[in-house]
C-alpha positions as CSV (number, residue, x, y, z in Angstrom):
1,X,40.7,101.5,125.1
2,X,44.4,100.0,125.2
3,X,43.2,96.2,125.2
4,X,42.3,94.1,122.1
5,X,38.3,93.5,121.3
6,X,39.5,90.1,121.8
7,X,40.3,90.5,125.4
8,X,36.9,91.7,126.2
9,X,33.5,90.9,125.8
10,X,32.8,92.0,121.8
11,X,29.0,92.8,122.6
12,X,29.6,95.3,125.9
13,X,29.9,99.0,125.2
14,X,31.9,100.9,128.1
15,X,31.0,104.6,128.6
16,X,32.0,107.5,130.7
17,X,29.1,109.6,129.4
18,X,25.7,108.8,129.4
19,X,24.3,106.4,126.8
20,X,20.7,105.6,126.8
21,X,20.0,107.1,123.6
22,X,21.7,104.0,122.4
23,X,18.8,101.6,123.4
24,X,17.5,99.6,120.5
25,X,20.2,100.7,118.1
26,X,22.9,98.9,116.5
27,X,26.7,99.2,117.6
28,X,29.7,98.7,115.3
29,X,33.1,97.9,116.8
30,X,35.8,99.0,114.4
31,X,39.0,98.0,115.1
32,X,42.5,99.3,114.1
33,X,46.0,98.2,114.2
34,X,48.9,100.4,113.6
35,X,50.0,103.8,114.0
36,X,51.0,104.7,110.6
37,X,48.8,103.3,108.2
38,X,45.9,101.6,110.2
39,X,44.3,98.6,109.4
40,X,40.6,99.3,110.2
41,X,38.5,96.3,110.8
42,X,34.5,95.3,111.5
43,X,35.4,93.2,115.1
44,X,31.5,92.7,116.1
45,X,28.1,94.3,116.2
46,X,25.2,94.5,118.6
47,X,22.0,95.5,119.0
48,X,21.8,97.2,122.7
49,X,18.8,95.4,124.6
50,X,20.2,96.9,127.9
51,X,21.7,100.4,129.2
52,X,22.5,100.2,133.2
53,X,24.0,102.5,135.2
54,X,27.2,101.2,137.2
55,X,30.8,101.7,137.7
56,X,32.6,98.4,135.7
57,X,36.3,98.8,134.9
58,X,36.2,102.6,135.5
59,X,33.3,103.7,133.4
60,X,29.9,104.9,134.6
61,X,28.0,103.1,131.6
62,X,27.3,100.1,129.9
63,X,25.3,98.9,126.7
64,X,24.9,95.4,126.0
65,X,22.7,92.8,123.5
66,X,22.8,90.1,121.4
67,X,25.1,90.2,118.6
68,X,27.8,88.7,116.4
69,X,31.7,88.7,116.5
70,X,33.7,89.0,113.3
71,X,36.1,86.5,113.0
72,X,38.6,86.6,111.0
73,X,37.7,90.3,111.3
74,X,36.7,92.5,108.3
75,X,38.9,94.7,106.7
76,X,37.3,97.6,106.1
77,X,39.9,100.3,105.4
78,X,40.1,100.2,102.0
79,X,36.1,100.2,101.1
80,X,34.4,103.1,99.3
81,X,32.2,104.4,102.5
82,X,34.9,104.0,105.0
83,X,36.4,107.8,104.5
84,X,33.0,109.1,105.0
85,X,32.4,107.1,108.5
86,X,35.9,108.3,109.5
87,X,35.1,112.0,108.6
88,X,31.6,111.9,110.3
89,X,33.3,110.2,113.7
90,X,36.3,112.6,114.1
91,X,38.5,109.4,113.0
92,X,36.2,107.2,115.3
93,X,37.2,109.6,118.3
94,X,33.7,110.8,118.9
95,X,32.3,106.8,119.3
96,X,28.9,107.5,120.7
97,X,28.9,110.7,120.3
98,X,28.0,110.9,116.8
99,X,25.6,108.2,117.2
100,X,23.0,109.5,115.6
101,X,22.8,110.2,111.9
102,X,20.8,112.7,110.2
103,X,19.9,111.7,106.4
């Protein structure tokens, strides 16, 4: 989104689509630094206890809840599932899109 999860608010979810399928799920914010080989981190999760409608910072959306930051954040590139969750998101491209797995 071209700022650090640190220079937001870690339990906010910014959307240009709609997002109300999202209410009462959990959101995962995995970070990344690099543009080689990234460094994919867990920065915070939160369970969305509100969807509104309303233009903030040029989006049309936004989720929010209660929640918990990650810090020091959680390196997650290296662990066994990660490959899978990158496959399943389009390399996290999809974000929301894909939010809704089918076992």
């Amino acid at each position: 989104m071209g700022y650090s999860l640190a220079d937001s608010q870690p339990q906010r979810l910014l959307a240009k689509k709609p997002i109300k399928h999202l209410l009462r799920n959990t959101v995962w914010f995995v970070t990344f630094e690099g543009s080689g080989a990234r460094q994919y981190c867990l920065g915070s999760v939160f369970r969305v206890a509100e969807v509104q409608e309303k233009d903030t910072e040029g989006f049309k959306w936004v989720a929010s809840g209660p929640g918990y930051v990650f810090y020091p954040r959680i390196l997650i590139t290296d662990m066994s599932w990660f490959p899978e969750v990158l496959r399943f998101t389009g390399n996290l491209a999809l974000g929301s899109e894909r939010s809704r797995i089918k076992r």
